[in-house]
C-alpha positions as CSV (number, residue, x, y, z in Angstrom):
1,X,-118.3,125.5,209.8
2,X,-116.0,122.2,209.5
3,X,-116.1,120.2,206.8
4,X,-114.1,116.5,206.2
5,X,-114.3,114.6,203.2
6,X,-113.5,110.9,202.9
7,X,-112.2,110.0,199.5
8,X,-112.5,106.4,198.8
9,X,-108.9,104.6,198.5
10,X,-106.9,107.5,199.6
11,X,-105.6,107.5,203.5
12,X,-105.7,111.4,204.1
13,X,-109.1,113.3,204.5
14,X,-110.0,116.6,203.1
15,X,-110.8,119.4,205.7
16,X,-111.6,122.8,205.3
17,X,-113.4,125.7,207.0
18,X,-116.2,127.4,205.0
19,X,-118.6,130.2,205.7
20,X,-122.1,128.3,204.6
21,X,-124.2,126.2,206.9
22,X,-125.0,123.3,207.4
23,X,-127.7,123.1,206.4
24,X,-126.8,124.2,202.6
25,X,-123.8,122.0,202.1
26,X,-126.2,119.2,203.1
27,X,-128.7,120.4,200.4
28,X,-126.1,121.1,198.0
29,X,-124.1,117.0,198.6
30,X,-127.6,115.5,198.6
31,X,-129.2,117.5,195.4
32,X,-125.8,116.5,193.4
33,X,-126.5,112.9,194.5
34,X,-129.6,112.8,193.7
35,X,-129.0,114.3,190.2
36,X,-126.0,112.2,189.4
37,X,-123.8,114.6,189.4
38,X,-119.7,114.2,188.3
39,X,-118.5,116.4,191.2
40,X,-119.5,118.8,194.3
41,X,-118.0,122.5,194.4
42,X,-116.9,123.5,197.5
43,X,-115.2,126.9,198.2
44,X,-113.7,127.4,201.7
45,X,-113.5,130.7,204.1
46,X,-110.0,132.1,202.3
47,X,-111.3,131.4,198.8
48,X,-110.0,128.4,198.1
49,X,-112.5,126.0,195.8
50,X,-112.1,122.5,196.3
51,X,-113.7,120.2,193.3
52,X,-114.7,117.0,194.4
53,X,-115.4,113.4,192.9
54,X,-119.4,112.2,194.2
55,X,-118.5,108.8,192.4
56,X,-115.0,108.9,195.1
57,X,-116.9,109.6,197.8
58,X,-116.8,107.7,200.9
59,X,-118.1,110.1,203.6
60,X,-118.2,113.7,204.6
61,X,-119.0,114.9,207.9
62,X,-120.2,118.5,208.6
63,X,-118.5,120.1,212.0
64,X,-120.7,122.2,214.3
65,X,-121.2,126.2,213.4
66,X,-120.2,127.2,216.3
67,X,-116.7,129.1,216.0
68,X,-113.5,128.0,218.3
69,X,-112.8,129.2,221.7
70,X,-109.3,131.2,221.6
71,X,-107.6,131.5,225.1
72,X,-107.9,129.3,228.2
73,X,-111.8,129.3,229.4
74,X,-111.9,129.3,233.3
């Protein structure tokens, strides 16, 4: 699944693929804001772990699980 991450006052996004659903990243963001949280852990689907500021936050938008098409659909 997709995910982008708006960072307030900073003109790129964050994007990154990673293997968990939807449904537990959106458990995961909305627990750490409820609990006041410094930062969300996020690891993508090479490994990579992305730390990032809740207090910075200025969206993040979850991408469908469905994976990409390759090749020319008919």
């Amino acid at each position: 699944m997709e995910i982008r991450i708006g960072i307030v006052n900073t003109g790129r996004e964050l994007n990154f693929e990673t293997s968990a659903s939807a449904d537990e990243v959106r458990a995961t963001v909305t627990a750490a804001l409820e609990q006041g949280a410094s930062h969300l852990d996020f690891a993508d689907v090479k490994g990579n772990s992305y730390l990032v500021p809740t207090a910075n936050l200025a969206f993040i938008e979850l991408g469908t699980e469905e994976s990409r098409r390759v090749g020319f659909v008919a």
